[in-house]
PyMOL CGO cylinders between C-alpha atoms (Angstrom):
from pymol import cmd
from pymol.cgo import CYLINDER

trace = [
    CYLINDER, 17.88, 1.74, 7.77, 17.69, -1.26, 5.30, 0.3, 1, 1, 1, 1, 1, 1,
    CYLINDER, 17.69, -1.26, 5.30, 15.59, -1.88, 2.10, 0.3, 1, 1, 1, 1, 1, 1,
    CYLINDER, 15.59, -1.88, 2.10, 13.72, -4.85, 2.37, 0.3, 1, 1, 1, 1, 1, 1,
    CYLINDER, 13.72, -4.85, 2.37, 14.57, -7.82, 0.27, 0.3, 1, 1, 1, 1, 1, 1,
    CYLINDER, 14.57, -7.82, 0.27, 13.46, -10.80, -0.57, 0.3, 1, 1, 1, 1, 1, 1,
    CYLINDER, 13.46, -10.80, -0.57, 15.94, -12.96, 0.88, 0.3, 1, 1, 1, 1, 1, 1,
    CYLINDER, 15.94, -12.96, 0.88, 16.04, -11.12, 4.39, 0.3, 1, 1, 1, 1, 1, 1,
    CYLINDER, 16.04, -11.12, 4.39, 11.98, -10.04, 4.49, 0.3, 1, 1, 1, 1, 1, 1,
    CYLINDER, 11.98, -10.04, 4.49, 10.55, -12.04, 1.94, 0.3, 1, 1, 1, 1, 1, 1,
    CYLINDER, 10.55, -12.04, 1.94, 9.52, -8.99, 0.15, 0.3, 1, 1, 1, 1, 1, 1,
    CYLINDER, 9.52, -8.99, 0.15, 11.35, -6.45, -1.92, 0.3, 1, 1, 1, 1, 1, 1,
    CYLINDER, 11.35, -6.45, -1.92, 10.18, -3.04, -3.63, 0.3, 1, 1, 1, 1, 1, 1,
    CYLINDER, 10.18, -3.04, -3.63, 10.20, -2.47, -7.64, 0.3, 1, 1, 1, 1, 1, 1,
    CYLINDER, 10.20, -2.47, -7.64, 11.13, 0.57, -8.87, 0.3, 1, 1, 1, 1, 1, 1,
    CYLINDER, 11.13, 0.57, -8.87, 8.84, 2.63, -10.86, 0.3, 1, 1, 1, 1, 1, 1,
    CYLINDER, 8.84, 2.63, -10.86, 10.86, 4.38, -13.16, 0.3, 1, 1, 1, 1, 1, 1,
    CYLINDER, 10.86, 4.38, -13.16, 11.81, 1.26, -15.25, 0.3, 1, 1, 1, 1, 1, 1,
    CYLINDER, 11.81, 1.26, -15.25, 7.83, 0.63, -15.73, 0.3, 1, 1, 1, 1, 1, 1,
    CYLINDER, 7.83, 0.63, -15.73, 7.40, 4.18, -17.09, 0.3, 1, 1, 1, 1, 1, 1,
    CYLINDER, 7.40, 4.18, -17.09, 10.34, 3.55, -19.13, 0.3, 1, 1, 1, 1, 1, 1,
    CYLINDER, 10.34, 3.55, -19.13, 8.88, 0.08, -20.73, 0.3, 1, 1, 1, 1, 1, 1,
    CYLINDER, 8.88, 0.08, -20.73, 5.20, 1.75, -21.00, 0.3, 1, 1, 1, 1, 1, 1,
    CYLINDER, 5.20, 1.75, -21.00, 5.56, 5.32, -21.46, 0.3, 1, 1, 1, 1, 1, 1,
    CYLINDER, 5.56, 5.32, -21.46, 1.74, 5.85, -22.63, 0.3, 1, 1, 1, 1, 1, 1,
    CYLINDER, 1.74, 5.85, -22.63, 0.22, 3.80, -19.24, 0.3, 1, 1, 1, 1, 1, 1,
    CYLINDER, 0.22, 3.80, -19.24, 2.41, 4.05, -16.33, 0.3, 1, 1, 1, 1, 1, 1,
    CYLINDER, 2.41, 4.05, -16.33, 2.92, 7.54, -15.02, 0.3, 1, 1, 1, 1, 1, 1,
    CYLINDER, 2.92, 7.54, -15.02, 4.73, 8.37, -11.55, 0.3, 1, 1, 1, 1, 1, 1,
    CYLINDER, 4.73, 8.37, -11.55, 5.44, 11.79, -10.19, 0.3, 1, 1, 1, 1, 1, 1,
    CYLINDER, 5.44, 11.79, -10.19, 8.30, 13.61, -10.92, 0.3, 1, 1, 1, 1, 1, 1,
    CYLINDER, 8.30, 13.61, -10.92, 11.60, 13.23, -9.03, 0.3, 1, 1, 1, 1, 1, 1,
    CYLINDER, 11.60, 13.23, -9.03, 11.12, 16.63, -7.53, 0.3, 1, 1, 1, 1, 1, 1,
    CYLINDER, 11.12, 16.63, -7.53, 7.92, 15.34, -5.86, 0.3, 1, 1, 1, 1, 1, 1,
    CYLINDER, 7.92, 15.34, -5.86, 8.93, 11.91, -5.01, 0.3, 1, 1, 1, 1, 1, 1,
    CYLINDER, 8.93, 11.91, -5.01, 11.99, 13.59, -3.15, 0.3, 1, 1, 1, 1, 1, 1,
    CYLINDER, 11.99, 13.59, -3.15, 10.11, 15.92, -1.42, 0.3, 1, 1, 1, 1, 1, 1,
    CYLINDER, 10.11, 15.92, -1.42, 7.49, 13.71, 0.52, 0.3, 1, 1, 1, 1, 1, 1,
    CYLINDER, 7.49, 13.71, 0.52, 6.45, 14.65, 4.01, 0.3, 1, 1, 1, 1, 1, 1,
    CYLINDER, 6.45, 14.65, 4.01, 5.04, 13.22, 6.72, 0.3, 1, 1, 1, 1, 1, 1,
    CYLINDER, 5.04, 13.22, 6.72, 1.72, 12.43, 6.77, 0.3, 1, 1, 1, 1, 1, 1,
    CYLINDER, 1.72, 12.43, 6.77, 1.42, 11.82, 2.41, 0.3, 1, 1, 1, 1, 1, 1,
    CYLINDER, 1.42, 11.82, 2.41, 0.78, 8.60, 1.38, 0.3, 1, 1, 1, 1, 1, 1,
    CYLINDER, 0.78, 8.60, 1.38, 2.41, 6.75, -1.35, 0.3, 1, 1, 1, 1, 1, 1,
    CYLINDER, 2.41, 6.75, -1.35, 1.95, 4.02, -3.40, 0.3, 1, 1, 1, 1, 1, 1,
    CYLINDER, 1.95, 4.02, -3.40, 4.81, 1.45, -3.90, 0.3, 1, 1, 1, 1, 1, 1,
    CYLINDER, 4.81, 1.45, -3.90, 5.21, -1.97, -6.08, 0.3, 1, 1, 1, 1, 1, 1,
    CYLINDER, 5.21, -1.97, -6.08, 5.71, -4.87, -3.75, 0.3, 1, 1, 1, 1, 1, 1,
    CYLINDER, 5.71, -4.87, -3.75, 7.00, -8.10, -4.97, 0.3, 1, 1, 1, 1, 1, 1,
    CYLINDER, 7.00, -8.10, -4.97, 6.80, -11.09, -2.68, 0.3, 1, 1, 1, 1, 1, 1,
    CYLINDER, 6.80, -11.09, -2.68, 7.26, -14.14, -2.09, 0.3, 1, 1, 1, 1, 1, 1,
    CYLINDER, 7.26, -14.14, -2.09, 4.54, -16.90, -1.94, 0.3, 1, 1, 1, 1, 1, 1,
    CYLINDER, 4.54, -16.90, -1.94, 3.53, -20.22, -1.45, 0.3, 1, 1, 1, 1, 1, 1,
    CYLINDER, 3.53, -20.22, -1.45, 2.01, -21.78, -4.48, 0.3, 1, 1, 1, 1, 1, 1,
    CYLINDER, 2.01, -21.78, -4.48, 3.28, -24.27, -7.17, 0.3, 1, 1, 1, 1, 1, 1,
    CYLINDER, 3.28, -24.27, -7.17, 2.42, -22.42, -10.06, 0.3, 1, 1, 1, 1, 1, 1,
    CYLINDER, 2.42, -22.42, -10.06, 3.98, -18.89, -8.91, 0.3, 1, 1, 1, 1, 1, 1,
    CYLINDER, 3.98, -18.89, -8.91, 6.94, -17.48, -6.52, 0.3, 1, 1, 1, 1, 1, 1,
    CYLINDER, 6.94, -17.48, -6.52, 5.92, -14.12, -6.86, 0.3, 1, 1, 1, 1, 1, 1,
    CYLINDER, 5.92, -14.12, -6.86, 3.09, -11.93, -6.46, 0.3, 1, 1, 1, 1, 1, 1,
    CYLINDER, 3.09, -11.93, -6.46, 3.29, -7.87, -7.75, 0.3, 1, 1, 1, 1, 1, 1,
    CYLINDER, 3.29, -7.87, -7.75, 0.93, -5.77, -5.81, 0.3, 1, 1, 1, 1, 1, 1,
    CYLINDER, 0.93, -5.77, -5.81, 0.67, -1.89, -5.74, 0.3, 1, 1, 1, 1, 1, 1,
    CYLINDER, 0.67, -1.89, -5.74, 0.19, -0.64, -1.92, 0.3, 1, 1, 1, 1, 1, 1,
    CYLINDER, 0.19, -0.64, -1.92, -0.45, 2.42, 0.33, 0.3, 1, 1, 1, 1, 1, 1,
    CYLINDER, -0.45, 2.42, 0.33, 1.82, 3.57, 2.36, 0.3, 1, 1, 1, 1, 1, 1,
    CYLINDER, 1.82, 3.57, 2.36, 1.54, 6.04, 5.21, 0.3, 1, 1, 1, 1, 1, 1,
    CYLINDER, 1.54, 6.04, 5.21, 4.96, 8.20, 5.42, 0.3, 1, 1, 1, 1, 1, 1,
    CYLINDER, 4.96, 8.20, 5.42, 6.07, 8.68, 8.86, 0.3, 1, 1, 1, 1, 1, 1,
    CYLINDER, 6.07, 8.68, 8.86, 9.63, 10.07, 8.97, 0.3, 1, 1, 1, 1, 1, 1,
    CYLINDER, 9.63, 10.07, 8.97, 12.87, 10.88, 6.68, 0.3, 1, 1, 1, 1, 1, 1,
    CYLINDER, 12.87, 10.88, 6.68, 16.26, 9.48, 6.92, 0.3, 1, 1, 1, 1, 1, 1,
    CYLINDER, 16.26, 9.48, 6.92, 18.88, 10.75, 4.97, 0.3, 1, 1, 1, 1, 1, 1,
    CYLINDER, 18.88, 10.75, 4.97, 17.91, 9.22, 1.78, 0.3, 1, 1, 1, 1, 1, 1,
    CYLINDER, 17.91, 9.22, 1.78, 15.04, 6.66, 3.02, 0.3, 1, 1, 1, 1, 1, 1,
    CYLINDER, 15.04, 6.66, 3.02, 11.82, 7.05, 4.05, 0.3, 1, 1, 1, 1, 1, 1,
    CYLINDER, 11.82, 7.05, 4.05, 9.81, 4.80, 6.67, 0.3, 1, 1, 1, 1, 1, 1,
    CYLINDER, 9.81, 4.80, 6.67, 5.81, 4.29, 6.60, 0.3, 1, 1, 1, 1, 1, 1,
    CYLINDER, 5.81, 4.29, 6.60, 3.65, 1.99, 7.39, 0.3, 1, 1, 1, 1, 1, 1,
    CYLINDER, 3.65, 1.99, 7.39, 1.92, -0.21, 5.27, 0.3, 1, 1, 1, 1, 1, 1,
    CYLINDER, 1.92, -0.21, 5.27, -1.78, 0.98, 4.92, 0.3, 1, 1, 1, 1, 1, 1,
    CYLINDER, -1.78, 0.98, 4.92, -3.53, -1.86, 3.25, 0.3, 1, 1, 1, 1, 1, 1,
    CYLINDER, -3.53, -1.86, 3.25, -3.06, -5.92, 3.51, 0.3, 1, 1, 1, 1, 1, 1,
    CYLINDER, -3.06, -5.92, 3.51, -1.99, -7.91, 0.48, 0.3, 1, 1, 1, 1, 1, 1,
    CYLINDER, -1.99, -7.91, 0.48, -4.18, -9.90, -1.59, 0.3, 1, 1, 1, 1, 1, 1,
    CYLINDER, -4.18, -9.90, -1.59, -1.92, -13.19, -0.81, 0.3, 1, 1, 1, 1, 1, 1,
    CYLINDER, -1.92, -13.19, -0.81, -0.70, -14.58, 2.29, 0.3, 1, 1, 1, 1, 1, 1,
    CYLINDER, -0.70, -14.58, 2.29, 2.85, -13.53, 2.90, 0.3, 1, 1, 1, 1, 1, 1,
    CYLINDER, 2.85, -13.53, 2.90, 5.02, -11.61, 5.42, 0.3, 1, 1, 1, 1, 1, 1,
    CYLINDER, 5.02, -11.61, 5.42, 3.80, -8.14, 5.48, 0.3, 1, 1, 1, 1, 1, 1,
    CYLINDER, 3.80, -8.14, 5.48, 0.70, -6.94, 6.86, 0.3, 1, 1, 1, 1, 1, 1,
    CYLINDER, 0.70, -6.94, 6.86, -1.34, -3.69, 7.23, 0.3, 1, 1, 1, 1, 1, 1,
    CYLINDER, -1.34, -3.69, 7.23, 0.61, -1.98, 10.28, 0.3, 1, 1, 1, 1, 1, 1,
    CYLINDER, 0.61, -1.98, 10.28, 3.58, -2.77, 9.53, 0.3, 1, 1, 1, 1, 1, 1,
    CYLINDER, 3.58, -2.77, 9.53, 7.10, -0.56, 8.86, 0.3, 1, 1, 1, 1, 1, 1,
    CYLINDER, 7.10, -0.56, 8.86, 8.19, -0.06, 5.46, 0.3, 1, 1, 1, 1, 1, 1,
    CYLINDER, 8.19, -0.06, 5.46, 11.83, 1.13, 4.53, 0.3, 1, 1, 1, 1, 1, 1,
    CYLINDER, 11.83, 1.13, 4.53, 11.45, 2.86, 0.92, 0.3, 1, 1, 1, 1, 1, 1,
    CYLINDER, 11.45, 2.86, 0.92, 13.54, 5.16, -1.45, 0.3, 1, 1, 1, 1, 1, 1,
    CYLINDER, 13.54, 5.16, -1.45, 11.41, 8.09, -3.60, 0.3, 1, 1, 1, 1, 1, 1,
    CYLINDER, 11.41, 8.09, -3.60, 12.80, 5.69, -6.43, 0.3, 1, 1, 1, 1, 1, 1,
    CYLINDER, 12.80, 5.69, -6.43, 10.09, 3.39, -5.63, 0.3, 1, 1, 1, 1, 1, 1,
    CYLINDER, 10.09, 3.39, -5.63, 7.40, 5.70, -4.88, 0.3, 1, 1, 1, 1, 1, 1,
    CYLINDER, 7.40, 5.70, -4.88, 4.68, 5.67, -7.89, 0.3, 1, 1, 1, 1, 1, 1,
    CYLINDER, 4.68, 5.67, -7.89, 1.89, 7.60, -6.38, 0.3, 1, 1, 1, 1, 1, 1,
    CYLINDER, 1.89, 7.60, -6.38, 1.52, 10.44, -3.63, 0.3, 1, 1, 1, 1, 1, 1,
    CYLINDER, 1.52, 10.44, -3.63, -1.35, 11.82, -2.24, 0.3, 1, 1, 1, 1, 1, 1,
    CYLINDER, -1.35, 11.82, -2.24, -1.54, 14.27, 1.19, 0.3, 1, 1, 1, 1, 1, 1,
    CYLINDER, -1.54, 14.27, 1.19, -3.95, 12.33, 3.07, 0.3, 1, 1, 1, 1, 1, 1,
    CYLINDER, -3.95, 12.33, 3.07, -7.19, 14.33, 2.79, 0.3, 1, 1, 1, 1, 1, 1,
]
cmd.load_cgo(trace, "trace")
């Protein structure tokens, strides 16, 4: 299993500890307990940043569902539950390779 990135999949996924970090009175994730203890069937949100085609920007930063569907060692794999706003490379359907490192929302899908 392979993280996406934006060379290979024109998308990669952002980290959300470093946002906490930088706003510490906005952005709050789940504790590392909880983002390494996902099972199937939670959803989770991730940051995507990806590639597009415009002349003013190269990157668009959207916050996604995804739908967990097995563990791997250290990775997770879902499927993307929601289309972007832009037109890029991912789609609603579609596998997503994560780490709980980039995991900044959970919910059990109730």
């Amino acid at each position: 299993m392979n993280l996406p990135t934006l060379k290979d999949n024109q998308y990669c996924l952002e980290g959300g500890e470093g946002f906490q970090r930088k706003y510490p009175n906005s952005f709050f994730i789940p504790s590392l307990k909880k983002r390494n203890n996902i099972v199937t069937g939670n959803y989770v949100m991730l940051i995507f940043k990806m590639t597009v085609i415009d002349d003013e920007i190269d990157y668009s930063i959207e916050r996604m569902w995804v739908l967990v569907k097995e563990r791997v060692k250290d990775f997770y794999l879902g499927t993307l539950n929601n289309d972007p706003c832009c037109l890029v490379h991912i789609k609603c359907g579609d596998d997503v390779v994560f780490k709980a490192d980039h995991i900044i929302k959970i919910t059990d899908g109730k």
